[in-house]
C-alpha positions in Angstrom: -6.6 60.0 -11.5 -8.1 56.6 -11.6 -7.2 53.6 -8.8 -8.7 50.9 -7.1 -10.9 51.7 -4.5 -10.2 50.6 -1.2 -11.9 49.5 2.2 -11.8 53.6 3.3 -13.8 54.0 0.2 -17.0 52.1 0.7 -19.1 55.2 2.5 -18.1 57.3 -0.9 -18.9 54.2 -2.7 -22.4 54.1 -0.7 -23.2 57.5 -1.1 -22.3 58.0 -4.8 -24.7 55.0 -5.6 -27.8 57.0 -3.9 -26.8 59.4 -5.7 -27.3 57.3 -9.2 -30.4 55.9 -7.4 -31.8 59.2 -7.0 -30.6 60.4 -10.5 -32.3 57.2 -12.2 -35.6 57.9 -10.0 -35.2 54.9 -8.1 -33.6 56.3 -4.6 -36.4 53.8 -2.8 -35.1 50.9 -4.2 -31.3 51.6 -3.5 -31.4 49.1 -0.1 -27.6 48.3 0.0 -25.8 49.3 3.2 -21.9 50.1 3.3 -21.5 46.9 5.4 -22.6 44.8 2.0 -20.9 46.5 -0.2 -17.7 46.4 2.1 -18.0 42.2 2.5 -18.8 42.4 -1.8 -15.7 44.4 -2.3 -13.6 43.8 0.2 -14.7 40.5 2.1 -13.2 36.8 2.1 -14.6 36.4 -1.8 -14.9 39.3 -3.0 -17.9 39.4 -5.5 -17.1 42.6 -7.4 -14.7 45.5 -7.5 -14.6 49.5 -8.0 -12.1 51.7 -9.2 -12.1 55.4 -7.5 -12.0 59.0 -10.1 -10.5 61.7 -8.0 -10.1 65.0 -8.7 -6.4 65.9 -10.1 -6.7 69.4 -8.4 -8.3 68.5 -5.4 -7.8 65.0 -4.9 -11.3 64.5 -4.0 -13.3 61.4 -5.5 -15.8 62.7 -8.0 -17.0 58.9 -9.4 -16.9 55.6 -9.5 -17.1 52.2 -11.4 -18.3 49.3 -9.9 -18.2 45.9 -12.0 -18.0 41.9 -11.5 -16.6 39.5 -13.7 -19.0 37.4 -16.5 -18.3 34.5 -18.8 -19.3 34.3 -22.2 -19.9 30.6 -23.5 -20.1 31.5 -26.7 -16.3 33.1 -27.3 -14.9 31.0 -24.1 -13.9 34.3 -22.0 -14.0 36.1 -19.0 -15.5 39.8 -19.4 -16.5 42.8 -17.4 -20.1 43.7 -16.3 -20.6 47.2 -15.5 -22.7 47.5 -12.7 -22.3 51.5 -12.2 -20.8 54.0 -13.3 -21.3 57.4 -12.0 -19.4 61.2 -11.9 -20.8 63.6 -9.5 -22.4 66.2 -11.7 -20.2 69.1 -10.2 -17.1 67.0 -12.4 -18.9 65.9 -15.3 -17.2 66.9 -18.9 -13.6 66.4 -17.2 -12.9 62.8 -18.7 -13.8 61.3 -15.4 -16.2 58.8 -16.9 -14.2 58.3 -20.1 -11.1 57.4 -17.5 -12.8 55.3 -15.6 -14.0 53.2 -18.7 -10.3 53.3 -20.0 -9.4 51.4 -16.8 -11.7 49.1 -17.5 -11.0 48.5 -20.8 -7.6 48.0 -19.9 -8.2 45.8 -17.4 -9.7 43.8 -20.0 -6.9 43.8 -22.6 -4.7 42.8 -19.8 -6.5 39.8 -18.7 -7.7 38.4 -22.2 -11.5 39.7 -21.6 -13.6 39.8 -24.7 -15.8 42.2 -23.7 -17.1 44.9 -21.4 -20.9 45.1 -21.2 -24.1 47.9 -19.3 -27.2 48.6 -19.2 -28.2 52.2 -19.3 -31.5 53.0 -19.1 -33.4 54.0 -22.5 -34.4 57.7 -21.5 -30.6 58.6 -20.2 -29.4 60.4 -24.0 -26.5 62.4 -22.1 -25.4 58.7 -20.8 -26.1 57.3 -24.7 -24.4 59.4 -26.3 -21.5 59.4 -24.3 -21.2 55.6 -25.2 -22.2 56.0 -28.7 -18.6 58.4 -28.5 -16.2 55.9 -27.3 -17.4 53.3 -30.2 -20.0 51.8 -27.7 -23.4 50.1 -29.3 -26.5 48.9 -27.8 -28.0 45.5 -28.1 -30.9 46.4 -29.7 -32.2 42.6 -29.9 -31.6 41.6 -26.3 -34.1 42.4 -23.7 -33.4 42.3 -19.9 -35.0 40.4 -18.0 -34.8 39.9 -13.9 -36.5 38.1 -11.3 -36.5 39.3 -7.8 -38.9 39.2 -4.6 -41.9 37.3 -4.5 -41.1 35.3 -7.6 -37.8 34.7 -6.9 -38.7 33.2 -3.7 -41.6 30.9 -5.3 -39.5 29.7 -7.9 -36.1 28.9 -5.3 -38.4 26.8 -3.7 -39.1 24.6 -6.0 
C-alpha cells in the first residue's frame, strides 16, 4: 500500500534515509534531524513531500519516496524531483519501489507534470536496472554539479 506520509512518519522517514546514507557509503554526511525534515514536510511551507510503502501483510512501512516540485523552462511545466527513494532490503522484489514510482507518476499525470527526474549514483546497477525496467533513461550528457560549504558561503557573499 502506498499513501502520503504523515507527521507520525518523520522518525521512519529519518531513519530510512540513514539507512540509504549508509547504503550509498555516505552515513557521515547524512546531517538531517527529524525536526528538519518535519518543518520540510510538514511545516507552514512545506518544501517537499513523501509518500509511505507499507507492508500489505504486516502493515509495517518498508520505504519511502521523498520528492519536491521543479520547473522546466523549456516545456513550461511543473515536474517531480526525486530526492529518495528507498525499500528496506528485508522487502525488496515485492513491487514496493515500483509502487511508489507509480504514485509518483500518477501524481504527475494528474497535475499536468512533464516529467519525473533522479540521480542514482553510477556504481548502483541493481538501482539502474530497475529503472532501465520501467522505461527509465539516464541523461548521459548532463553532468551534476553542486556547490555547498565553503564555496557556497564565499560566493553568497558576494
Amino acid at each position: 500500500m502506498i499513501r502520503p506520509a504523515t507527521p507520525a512518519d518523520v522518525p521512519g522517514i529519518h531513519a530510512m534515509v540513514r539507512e540509504l546514507a549508509d547504503y550509498e557509503r555516505a552515513l557521515d554526511d547524512a546531517k538531517a534531524t527529524e525536526e528538519q525534515l518535519h518543518t520540510a514536510l510538514f511545516g507552514p511551507h512545506p518544501a517537499a513531500f513523501a509518500h509511505i510503502a507499507e507492508d500489505d501483510t504486516t502493515g509495517s512501512v518498508v520505504g519511502f519516496a521523498l520528492w519536491f516540485r521543479n520547473f522546466s523552462t523549456w516545456t513550461g511545466a511543473h515536474g517531480i524531483y526525486l530526492e529518495d527513494l528507498y525499500v528496506r532490503p528485508q522487502a525488496r522484489g515485492a513491487g514496493h519501489g515500483k509502487a511508489l514510482l507509480a504514485e509518483l507518476a500518477r501524481i504527475c499525470v494528474e497535475r499536468g507534470y512533464g516529467r519525473l527526474e533522479w540521480s542514482v549514483l553510477d556504481w548502483n546497477e541493481p538501482s539502474i536496472g530497475f529503472y532501465k525496467s520501467l522505461g527509465a533513461f539516464p541523461m548521459d550528457e548532463w553532468t551534476v554539479f553542486r556547490l555547498t560549504g565553503e564555496p557556497l558561503a564565499v560566493l553568497g557573499a558576494n
